[in-house]
GUBA-429913 format. One line per 5 residues: number of its first residue (from 1); their letters; for each residue x, y, z of C-alpha. Coordinates in steps of 0.25 Angstrom, whole numbers, padded with zeros to 4 digits. Last residue first. Layout:
N
NUM	a	X/Y/Z | ...
//
This chain:
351
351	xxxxx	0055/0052/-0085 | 0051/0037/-0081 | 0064/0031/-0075 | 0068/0042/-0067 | 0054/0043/-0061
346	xxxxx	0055/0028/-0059 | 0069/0031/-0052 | 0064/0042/-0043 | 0053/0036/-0038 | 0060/0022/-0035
341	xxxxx	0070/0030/-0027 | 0066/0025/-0013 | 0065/0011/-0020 | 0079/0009/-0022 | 0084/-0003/-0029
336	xxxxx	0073/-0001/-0041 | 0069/-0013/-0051 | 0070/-0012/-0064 | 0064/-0025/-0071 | 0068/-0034/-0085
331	xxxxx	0074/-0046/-0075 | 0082/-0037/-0067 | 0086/-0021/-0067 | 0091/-0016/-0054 | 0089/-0001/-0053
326	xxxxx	0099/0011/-0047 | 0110/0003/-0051 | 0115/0013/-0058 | 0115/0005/-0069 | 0101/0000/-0067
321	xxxxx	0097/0015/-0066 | 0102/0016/-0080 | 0095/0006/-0085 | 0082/0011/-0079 | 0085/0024/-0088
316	xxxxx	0087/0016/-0100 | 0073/0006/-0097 | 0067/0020/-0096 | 0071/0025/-0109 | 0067/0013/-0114
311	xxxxx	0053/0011/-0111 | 0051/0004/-0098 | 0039/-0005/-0096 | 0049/-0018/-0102 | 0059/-0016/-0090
306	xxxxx	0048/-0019/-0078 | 0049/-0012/-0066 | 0052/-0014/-0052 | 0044/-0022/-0043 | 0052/-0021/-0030
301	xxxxx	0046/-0009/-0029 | 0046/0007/-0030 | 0052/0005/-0046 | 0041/-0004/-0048 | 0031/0005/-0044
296	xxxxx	0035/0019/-0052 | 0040/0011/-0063 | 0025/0004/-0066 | 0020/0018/-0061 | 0027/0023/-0074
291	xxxxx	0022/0012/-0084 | 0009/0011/-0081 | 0007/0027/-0082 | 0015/0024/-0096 | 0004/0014/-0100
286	xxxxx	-0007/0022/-0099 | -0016/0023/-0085 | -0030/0025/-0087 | -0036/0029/-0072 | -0051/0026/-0067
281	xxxxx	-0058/0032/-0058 | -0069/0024/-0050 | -0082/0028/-0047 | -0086/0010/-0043 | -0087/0013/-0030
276	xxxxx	-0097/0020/-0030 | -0106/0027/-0018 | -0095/0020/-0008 | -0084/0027/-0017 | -0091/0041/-0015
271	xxxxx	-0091/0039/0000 | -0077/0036/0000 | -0071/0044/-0011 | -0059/0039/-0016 | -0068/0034/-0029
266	xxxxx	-0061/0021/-0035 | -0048/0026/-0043 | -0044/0017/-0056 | -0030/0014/-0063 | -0032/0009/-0076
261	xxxxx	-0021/0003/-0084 | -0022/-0013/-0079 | -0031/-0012/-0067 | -0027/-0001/-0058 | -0034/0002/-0044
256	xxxxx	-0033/0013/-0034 | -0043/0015/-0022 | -0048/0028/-0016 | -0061/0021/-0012 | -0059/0007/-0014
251	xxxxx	-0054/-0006/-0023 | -0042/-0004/-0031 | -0039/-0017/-0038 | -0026/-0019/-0046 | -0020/-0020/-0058
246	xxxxx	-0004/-0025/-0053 | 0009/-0014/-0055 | 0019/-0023/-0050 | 0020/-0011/-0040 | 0005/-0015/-0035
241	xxxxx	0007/-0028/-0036 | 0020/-0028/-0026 | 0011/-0020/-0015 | 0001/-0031/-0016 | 0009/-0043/-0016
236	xxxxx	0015/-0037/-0003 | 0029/-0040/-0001 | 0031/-0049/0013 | 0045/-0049/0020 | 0045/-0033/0018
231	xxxxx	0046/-0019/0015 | 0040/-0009/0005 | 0039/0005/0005 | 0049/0008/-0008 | 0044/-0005/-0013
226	xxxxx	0050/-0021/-0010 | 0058/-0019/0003 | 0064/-0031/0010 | 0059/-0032/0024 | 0069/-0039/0034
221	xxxxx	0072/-0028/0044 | 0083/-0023/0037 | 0074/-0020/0026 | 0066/-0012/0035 | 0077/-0004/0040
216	xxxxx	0082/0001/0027 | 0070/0004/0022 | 0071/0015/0036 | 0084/0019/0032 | 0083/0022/0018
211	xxxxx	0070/0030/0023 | 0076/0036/0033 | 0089/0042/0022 | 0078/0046/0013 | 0069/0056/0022
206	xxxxx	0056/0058/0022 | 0051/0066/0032 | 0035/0069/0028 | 0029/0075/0039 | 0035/0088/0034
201	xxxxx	0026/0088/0022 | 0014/0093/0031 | 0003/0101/0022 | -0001/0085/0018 | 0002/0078/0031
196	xxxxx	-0014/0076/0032 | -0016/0071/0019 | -0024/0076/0006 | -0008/0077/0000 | 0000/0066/0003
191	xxxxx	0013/0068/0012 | 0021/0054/0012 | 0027/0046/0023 | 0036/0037/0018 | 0029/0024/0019
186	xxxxx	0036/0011/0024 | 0028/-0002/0020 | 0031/-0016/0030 | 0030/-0029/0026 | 0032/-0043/0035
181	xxxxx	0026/-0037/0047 | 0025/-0046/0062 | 0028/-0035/0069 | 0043/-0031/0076 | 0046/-0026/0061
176	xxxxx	0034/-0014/0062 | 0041/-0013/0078 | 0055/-0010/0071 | 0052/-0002/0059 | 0044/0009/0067
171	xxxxx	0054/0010/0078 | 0065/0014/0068 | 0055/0023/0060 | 0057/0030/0073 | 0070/0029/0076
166	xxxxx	0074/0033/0063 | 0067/0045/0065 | 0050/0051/0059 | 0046/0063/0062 | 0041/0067/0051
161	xxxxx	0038/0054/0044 | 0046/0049/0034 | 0041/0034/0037 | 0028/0027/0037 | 0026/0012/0041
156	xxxxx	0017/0004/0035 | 0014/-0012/0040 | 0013/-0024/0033 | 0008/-0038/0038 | 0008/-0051/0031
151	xxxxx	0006/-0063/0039 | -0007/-0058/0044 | -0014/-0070/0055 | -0021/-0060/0064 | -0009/-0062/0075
146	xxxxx	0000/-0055/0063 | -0011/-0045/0060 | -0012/-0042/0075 | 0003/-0039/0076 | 0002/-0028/0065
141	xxxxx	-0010/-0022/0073 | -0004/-0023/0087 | 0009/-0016/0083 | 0001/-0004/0076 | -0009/-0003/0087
136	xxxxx	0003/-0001/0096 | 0009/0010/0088 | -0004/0019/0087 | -0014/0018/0076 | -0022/0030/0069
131	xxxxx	-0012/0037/0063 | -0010/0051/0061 | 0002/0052/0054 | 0007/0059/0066 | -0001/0051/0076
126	xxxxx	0008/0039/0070 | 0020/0046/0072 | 0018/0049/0086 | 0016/0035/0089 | 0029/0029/0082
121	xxxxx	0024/0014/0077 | 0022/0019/0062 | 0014/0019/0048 | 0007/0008/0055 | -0003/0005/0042
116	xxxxx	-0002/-0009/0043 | -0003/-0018/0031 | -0011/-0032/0032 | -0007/-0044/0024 | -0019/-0058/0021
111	xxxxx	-0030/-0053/0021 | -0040/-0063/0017 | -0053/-0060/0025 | -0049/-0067/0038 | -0037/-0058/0039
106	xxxxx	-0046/-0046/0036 | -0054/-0050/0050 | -0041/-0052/0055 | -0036/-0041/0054 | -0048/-0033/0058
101	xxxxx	-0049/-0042/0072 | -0036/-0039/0075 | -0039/-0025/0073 | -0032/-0016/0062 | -0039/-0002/0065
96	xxxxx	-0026/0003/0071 | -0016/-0005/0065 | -0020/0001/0052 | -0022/-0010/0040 | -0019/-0012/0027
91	xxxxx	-0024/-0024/0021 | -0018/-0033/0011 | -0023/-0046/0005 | -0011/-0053/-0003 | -0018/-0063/-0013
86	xxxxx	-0011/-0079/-0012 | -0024/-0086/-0017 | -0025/-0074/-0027 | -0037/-0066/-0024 | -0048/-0065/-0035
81	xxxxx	-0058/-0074/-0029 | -0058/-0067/-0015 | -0061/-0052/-0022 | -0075/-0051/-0018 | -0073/-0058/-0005
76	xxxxx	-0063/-0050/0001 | -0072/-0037/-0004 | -0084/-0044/0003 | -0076/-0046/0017 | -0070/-0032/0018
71	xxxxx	-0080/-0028/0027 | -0080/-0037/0036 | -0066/-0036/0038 | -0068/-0021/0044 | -0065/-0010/0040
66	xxxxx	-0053/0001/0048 | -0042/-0011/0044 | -0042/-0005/0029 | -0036/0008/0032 | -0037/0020/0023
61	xxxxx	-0033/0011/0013 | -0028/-0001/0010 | -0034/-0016/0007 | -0025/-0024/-0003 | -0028/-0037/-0010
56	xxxxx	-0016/-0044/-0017 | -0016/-0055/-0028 | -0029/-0053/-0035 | -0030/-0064/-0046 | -0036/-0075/-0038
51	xxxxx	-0048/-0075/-0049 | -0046/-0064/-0061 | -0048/-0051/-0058 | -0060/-0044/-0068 | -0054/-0030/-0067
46	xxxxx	-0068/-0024/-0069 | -0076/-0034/-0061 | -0067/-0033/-0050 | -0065/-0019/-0050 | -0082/-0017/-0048
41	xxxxx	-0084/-0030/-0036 | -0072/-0020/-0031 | -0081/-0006/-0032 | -0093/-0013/-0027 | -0083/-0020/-0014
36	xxxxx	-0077/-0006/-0011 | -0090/0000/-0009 | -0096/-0010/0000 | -0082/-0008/0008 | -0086/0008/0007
31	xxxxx	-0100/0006/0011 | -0096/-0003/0023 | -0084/0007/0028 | -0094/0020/0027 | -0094/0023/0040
26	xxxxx	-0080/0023/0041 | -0079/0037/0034 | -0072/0046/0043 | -0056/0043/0041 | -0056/0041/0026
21	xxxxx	-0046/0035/0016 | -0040/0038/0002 | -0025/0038/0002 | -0018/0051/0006 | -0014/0047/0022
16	xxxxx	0000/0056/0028 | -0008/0063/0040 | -0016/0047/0044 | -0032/0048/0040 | -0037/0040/0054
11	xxxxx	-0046/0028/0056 | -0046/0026/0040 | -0056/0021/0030 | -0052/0020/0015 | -0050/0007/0012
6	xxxxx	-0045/0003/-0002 | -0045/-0009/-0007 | -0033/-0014/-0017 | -0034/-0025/-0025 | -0021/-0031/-0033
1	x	-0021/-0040/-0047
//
């Protein structure tokens, strides 16, 4: 089993952001964390974990490194007796709000990998997606978690940007591998509706020939990649559970969970979740919903799928992309060669 918390306070609301999080509301950190804690005593108890069961731990957002350690320190001790003596704790972080002193407060508690939101190392791109770091900070936060004791550190980098060059995602790749990283996630920048780039479709410039390029430059660089975003010497257990289609835990305003069919939605609301945590919208998913995001996943990831969840006409059609060598089947599983066309293959495979 996986938890997931989610944190919704932010320095600054960056153009391309849809995920639930809130520039204006840090007053209410303290109620939001007590909040978090009723609503995880809640999923606990109705999940029933067994002990040193949990196997990863993330903490996303919004931006994790705007509250403090303190703060945290209940939840850690709410769920120490069901981590795994070898759990992966992950917080994101923004290299902004990322102290020395905040990393290694959560060092302390039991996070053990930090992931930087640095999106980029280019100035005037970072004021474009409205960040709230500037390149320097970004150096001195990643560096900071390796002299705070991290041995596993991620960063984000974000690509198909307007404006974006070779020479420019160039640079990026070549002071993210001058830190002390072992895992790195490229985003294709995507415009979400609700955000700030939503009437702007022109700051989105994907284009397919960079992108080959610019996986290609990180493989060479040593990190192997295991999902269409995915690179690196470490692979997080976390992002592997996910795609292996694990129950998990989601804890917060605007959170996800699933436990075995039912997905369930905690108010995104903030001040609503504060006054109940426990208003939480549940999903019943058949076993054909299962079935698709199973293929979905596992195509996008070194996961791959499982012969026995397809029926036949499926298993024909993956056959067929085995003979065009567009699929590699091993030990009863599909697995994709090409992760830029995982959405097109699983569509393929399910229509």
């Amino acid at each position: 089993m996986l938890i997931y918390f989610h944190i919704p306070f932010c320095d600054s609301k960056c153009s391309y952001c849809a995920f639930n999080s809130y520039v204006d509301k840090f007053h209410l950190k303290q109620e939001y964390m007590k909040a978090l804690k009723k609503q995880l005593i809640y999923e606990i108890e109705r999940s029933k974990p067994q002990k040193q069961s949990i196997k990863s731990v993330f903490i996303g957002g919004g931006t994790p490194s705007t509250v403090a350690p303190e703060l945290y320190k209940e939840v850690f001790e709410l769920i120490s007796p069901y981590l795994k003596e070898d759990v992966e704790i992950t917080s994101e972080a923004n290299p902004n709000s990322a102290t020395f002193e905040w990393l290694t407060g959560m060092k302390a508690l039991g996070v053990n990998r930090i992931s930087f939101g640095v999106q980029s190392f280019d100035e005037k791109k970072l004021k474009l997606l409205n960040r709230a770091h500037n390149p320097a900070q970004a150096l001195e936060a990643v560096n900071n978690a390796k002299k705070a004791g991290f041995e596993n550190i991620s960063l984000d980098l974000i690509y198909a940007t307007l404006g974006d060059t070779k020479e420019l995602l160039q640079n990026d790749l070549e002071l993210a591998f001058s830190l002390p990283i072992n895992h790195l996630s490229a985003y294709a920048l995507t415009i979400e509706e609700g955000t700030a780039f939503e009437n702007k479709p022109q700051m989105s410039k994907e284009q397919l020939e960079i992108t080959q390029w610019l996986f290609e430059e990180i493989e060479k660089r040593g990190f192997s990649q295991y999902e269409i975003s995915n690179f690196g010497t470490y692979r997080s257990v976390h992002n592997i559970g996910y795609w292996e289609y694990e129950e998990y835990l989601g804890v917060g305003a605007g959170a996800v969970g699933r436990i075995a069919n039912k997905r369930y939605y905690p108010q995104p609301d903030i001040e609503k979740y504060i006054q109940n945590p426990l208003d939480i919208r549940d999903e019943e998913l058949n076993d054909e919903d299962m079935k698709i995001e199973k293929i979905f996943l596992g195509l996008r990831s070194l996961v791959g799928i499982d012969k026995n969840i397809l029926d036949k006409q499926e298993i024909q059609k993956a056959d067929l992309l085995v003979q065009e060598e567009k699929l590699i089947f091993q030990e009863e599983k599909y697995f994709n060669k090409e992760y830029l066309l995982s959405d097109e293959i699983a569509l393929y495979l399910t229509s």
